[in-house]
C-alpha positions in Angstrom: -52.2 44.6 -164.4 -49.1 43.4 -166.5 -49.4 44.2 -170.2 -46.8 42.4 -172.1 -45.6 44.7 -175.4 -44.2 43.1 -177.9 -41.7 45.0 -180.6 -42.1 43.4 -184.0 -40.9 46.3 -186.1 -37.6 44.9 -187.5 -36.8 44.0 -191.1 -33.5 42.6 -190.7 -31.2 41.0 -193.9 -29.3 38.3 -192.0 -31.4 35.6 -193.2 -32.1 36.4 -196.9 -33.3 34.8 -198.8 -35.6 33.3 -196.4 -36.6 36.4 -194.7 -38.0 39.5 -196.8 -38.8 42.9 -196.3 -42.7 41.8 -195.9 -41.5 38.8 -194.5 -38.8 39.3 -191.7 -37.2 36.8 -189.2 -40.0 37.0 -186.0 -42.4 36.3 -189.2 -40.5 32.7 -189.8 -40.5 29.4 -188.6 -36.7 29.4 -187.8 -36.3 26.9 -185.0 -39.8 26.3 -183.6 -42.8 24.6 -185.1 -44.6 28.3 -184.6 -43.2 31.2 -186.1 -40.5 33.2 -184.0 -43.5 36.0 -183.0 -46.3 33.0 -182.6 -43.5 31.6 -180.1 -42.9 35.1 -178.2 -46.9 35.1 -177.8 -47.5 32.2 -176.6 -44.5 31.9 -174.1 -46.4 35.9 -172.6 -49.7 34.3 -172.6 -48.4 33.0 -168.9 -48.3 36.3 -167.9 -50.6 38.4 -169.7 -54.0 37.4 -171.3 -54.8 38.0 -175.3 -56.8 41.4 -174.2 -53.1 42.5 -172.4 -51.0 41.4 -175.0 -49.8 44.8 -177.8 -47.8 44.6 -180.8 -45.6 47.2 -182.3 -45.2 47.1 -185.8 -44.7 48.8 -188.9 -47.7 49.4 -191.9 -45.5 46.7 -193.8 -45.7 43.5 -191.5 -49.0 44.4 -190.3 -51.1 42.7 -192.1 -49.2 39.1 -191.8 -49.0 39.7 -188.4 -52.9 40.0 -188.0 -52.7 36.6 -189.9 -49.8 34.9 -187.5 -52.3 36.4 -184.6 -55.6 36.0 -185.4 -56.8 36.3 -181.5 -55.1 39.6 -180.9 -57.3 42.3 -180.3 -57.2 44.8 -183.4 -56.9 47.8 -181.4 -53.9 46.6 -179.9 -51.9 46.5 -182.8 -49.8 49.9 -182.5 -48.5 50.6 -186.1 -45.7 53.2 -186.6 -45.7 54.8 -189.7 -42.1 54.8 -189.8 -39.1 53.1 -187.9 -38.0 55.3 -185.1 -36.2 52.8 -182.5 -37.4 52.2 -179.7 -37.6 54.9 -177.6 -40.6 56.3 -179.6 -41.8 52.6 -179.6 -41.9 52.2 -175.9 -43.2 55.6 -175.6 -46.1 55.1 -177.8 -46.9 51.9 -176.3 -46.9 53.1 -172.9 -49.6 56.0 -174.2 -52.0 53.3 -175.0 -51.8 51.4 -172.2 -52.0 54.7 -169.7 -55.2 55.5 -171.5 -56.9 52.3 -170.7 -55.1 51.2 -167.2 -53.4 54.3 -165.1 -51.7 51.4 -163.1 -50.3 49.5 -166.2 -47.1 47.8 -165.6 -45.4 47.3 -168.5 -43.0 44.0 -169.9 -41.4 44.7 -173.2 -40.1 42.1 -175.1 -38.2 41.2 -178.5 -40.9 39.3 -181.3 -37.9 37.3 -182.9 -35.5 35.6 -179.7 -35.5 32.1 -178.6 -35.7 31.6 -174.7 -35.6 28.1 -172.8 -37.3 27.2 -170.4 -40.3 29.4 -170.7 -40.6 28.4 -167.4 -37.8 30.2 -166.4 -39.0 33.1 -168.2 -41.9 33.3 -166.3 -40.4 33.1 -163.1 -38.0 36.0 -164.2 -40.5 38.3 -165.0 -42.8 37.4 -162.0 -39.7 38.8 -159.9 -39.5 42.0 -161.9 -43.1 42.3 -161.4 -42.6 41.5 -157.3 -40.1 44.5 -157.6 -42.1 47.0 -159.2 -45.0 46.7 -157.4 -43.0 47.1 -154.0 -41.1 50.1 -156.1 -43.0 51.5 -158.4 -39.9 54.1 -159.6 -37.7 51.0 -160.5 -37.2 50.8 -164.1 -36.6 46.7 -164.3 -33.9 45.6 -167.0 -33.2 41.1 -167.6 -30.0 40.4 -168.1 -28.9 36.8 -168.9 -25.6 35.0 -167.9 -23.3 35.1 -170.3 -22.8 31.5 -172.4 -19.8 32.6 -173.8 -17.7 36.1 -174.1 -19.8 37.5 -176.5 -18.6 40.4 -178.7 -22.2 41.2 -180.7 -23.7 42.5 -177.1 -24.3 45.1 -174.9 -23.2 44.1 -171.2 -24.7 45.4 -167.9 -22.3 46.0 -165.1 -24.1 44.7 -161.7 -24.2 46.1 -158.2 -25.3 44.9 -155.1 -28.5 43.8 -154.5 -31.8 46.9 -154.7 -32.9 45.7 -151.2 -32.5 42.9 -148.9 -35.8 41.2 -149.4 -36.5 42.0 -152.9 -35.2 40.2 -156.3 -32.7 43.0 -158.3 -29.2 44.5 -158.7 -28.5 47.7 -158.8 -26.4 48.6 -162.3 -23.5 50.0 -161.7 -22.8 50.9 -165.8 -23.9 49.9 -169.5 -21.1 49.0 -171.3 -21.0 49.1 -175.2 -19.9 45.8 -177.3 -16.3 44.7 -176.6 -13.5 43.3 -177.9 -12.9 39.7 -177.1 -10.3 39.9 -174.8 -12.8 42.7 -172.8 -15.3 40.4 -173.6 -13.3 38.1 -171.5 -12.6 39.8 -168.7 -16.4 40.4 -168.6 -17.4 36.8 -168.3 -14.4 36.2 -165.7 -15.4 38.0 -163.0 -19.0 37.4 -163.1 -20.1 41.1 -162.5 -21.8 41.3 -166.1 -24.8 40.4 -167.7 -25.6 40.7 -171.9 -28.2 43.4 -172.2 -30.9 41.2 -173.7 -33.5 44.0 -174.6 -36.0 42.9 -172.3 -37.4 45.4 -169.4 -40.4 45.9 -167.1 -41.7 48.9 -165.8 -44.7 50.9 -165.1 -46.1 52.6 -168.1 -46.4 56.0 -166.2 -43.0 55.8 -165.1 -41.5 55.1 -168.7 -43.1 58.1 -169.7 -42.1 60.1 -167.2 -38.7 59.4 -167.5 -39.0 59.9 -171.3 -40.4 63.4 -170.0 -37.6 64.0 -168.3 -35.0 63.3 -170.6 -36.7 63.5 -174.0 -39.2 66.4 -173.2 -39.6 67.1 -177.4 -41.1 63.5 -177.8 -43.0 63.4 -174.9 -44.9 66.5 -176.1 -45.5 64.8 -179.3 -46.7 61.5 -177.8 -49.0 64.0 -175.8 -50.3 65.1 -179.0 -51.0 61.3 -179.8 -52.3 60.3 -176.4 -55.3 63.3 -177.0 -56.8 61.3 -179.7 -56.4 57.8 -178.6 -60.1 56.2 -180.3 -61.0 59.2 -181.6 -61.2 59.4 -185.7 -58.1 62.1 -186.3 -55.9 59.6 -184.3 -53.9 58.3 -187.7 -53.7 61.4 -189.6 -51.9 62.8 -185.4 -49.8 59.8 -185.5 -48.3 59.8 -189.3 -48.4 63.6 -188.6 -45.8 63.6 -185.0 -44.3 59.8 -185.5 -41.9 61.1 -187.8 -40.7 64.0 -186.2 -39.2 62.3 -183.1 -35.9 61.5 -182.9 -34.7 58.2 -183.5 -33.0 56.9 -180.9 -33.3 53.6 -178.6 -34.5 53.3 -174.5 -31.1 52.9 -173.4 -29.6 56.4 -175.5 -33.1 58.4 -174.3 -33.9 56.9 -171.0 -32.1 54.5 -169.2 -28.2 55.4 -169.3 -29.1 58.8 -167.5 -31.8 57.0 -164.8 -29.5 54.8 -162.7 -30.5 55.5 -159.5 -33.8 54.0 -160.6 -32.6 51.2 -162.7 -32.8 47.1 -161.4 -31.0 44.1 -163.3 -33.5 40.9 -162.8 -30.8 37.8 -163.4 -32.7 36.0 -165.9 -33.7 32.1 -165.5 -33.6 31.0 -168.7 -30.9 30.7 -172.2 -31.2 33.6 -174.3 -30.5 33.9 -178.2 -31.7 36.6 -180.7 -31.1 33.9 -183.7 -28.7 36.5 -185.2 -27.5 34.6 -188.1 -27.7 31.4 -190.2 -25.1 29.7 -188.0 -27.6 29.8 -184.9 -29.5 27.3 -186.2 -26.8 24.8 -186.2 -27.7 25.6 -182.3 -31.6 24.3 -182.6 -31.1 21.3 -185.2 -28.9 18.1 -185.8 -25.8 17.6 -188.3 -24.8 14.7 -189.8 -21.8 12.9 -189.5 -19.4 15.5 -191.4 -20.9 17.8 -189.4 -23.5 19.5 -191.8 -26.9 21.1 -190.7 -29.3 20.2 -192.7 -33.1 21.2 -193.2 -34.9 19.6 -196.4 -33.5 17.1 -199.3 -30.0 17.0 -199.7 -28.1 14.5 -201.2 -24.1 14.8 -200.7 -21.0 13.8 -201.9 -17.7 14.9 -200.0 -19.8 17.8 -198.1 -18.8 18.7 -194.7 -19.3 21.5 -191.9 -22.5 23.1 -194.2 -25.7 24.2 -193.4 -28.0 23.4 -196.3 -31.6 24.5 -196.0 -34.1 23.8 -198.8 -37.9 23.3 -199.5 -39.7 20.3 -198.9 -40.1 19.9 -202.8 -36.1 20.8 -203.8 -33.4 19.0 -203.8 -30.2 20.2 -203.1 -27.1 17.8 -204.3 -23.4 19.3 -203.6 -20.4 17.9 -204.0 -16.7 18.9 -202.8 -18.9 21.3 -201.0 -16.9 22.7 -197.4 -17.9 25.1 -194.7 -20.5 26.3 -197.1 -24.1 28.0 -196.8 -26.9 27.2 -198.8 -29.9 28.4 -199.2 -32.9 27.7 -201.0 -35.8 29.3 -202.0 -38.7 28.7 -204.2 -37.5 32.5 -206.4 -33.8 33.0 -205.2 -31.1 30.7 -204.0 -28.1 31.9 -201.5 -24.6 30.2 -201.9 -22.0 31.7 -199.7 -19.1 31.0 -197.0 -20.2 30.0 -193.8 -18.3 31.7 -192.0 -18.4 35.4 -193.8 -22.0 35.9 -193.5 -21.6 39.7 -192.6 -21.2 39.8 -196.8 -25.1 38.9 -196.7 -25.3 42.7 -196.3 -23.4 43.6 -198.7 -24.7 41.0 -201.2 -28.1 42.5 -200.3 -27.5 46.1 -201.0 -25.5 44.8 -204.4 -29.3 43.2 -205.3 -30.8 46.5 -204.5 -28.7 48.0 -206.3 -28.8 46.0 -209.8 -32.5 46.4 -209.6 -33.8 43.3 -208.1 -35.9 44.6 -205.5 -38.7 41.8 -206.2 -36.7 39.6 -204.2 -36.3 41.3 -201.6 
C-alpha cells in the first residue's frame, strides 16, 4: 500500500510579513484558492486515501494544521518535538508506517511546492511505485527538467536507464548548487535534473538504509518504534528526538546508497515558491508590469509587486521595482530585487524586541 508522507515542519522567513512562525508558507494561500499544504493533500489524495496520508510537523504548526485538515486521522500526525531535518523525519515516519503495514511503500513529499499538472504528478509517482514493487531495494528519487539553469538547487547527474522494461535512471552523482555558468553547462547537455525533494521507497528499506549508515539514530527510532500507541510513547519521543543528529536524507542516506538509487523524470513543472518574486509566476501585472494582489491605486509605479488586504489600500507613487507588503499588524517595503535582506531585516526585528510580529 502507498502511504504518501507529507513534511510540513518548515518555518521559513522569505515571505514575512505574510508568513509567521505559527503561520509559515505551506500554511498560506500563496497562489492557489487552498492553502499551499490543503493543495499538497489534495493533489496525494489520487494516490493515497485520507487513512494513508501522514503529516510531519512540529508542536508549533500542529494545531492549525489539524484545522487546514480536518479529515486527517489524528494519529497520523507525527509531531517532532524539535527540528532535526529530514533524516530523523523520514526515519520516524517510516517507524509508523512499519508498525501498521510491513509492506508500506513510502512517497515523501514537500507541504509548501506548486506542481502542474497534477496529472502528471500522478503519473510520475505511479512509475516510481511500478519500480519499487518490481525492486523493492530501489530507493526512487523525482527529478524535474530543468526550466532554466538554476543556481538555488541541488542537480542529479543521470545514468542510463535501471532496466530495459522498467521507468528509472540510474544516478550517476548529486551535485551541490552551482554557479551559473555550471549551472549552464548543466542544462546544456541534458544529463541533469534539479533535486526536487521528492522520493519513494519502501519504509523498511529507508530504514534499513538509515541502519546502515546512521546506526546511532536508528537505535533511537528503535527506542520510539517499542512504544508506538502505547502511553510512554511522547515522553520516548521528546526524550531520543533530540538527540539525533541533524542532518538531511541525502547527507545520511542517499549519497552513500547509489547502487540502489533511481531518478523518476518527473511529468509535471515544479516550483518551491521560494520568494515573493514567484508569485509574479501564478498572477497577472498590469501594464507597467506590476503584480498586484488587493487595492492599489498608482501613480508612476512600475515593475512592483504590491500585495494587500482586501480592506487596505495601498496608493504609491514614483514607486519602481519595489515590494510591498501589507498586513493587518506589520507592513514590508523593500527592493524587489534584494529580497535575501528579508533575512536580515527579520533577525534586526528579533533583535529590537519585536518578536510579536513574528
Amino acid at each position: 500500500m502507498l502511504h504518501t508522507v507529507v513534511m510540513a515542519g518548515g518555518s521559513g522567513t522569505r515571505f514575512w510579513p505574510q508568513s509567521r512562525k505559527a503561520i509559515p508558507k505551506q500554511l498560506l494561500k500563496l497562489v492557489g484558492q487552498q492553502t499551499m499544504i490543503q493543495e499538497t493533500v489534495a493533489r496525494c489524495r489520487e494516490l493515497s486515501d485520507e487513512q494513508h496520508i501522514w503529516i510531519a510537523t512540529n508542536s508549533t504548526l500542529s494545531p492549525e494544521v489539524k484545522i487546514q485538515l480536518p479529515q486527517l486521522n489524528p494519529k497520523h500526525m507525527l509531531v517532532e518535538p524539535v527540528p532535526r531535518n529530514t533524516a530523523p523525519c523520514i526515519g520516524l515516519a517510516a517507524i509508523h508506517l512499519l508498525h501498521i503495514d510491513p509492506e508500506a511503500i513510502m512517497l515523501v513529499v514537500s507541504s509548501d511546492h506548486v506542481i502542474q499538472p497534477e496529472s502528471g504528478f500522478v503519473n510520475t509517482i505511479r512509475q516510481a511505485v511500478t519500480l519499487i514493487e518490481a525492486k523493492p531495494e530501489t530507493l526512487a528519487l523525482i527529478g524535474i527538467s530543468p526550466a532554466y539553469p538554476a543556481t538555488g538547487y541541488g542537480y542529479i547527474q543521470t545514468g542510463n536507464s535501471v532496466t530495459a522494461d522498467l521507468p528509472g535512471l540510474s544516478v550517476q552523482e548529486f551535485k551541490e548548487k552551482p554557479d551559473l555558468p555550471t549551472a549552464q553547462q548543466y542544462c546544456d547537455s541534458g544529463d541533469y535534473l534539479w533535486n526536487c525533494g521528492i522520493f519513494a521507497w519502501k519504509a523498511q528499506t529507508i530504514l534499513d538504509a538509515i541502519a546502515q549508515y546512521e546506526p546511532e539514530m536508528y537505535e533511537l527510532l528503535m527506542q520510539v518504534a517499542a512504544v508506538i500507541d502505547k502511553p510512554e510513547y511522547m515522553n520516548v519521543l521528546e526524550q531520543t528526538f533530540p538527540k539525533m543528529k541533524s542532518t538531511s536524507i541525502d547527507y545520511a542516506v542517499l549519497e552513500h546508497s547509489r547502487e540502489q538509487l533511481a531518478v523518476i523524470r518527473a511529468e509535471f513543472d515544479w516550483d518551491d515558491v521560494g520568494n515573493w518574486n514567484t508569485l509574479q509566476k501564478y498572477f497577472p501585472t498590469d501594464d507597467e508590469g506590476n503584480t498586484v494582489l488587493g487595492p492599489h491605486c498608482g501613480l508612476d509605479t512600475s515593475n512592483s509587486i504590491i500585495r494587500t488586504t482586501d480592506d487596505h489600500l495601498i496608493a504609491t507613487f514614483g514607486v519602481e521595482n519595489c515590494l510591498i507588503v501589507h498586513t493587518p499588524d506589520a507592513t514590508l517595503i523593500a527592493p524587489k530585487d534584494d529580497e535575501s535582506a528579508i533575512k536580515k531585516l527579520v533577525t534586526l526585528i528579533e533583535e529590537r524586541g519585536y518578536e510579536q510580529y513574528l
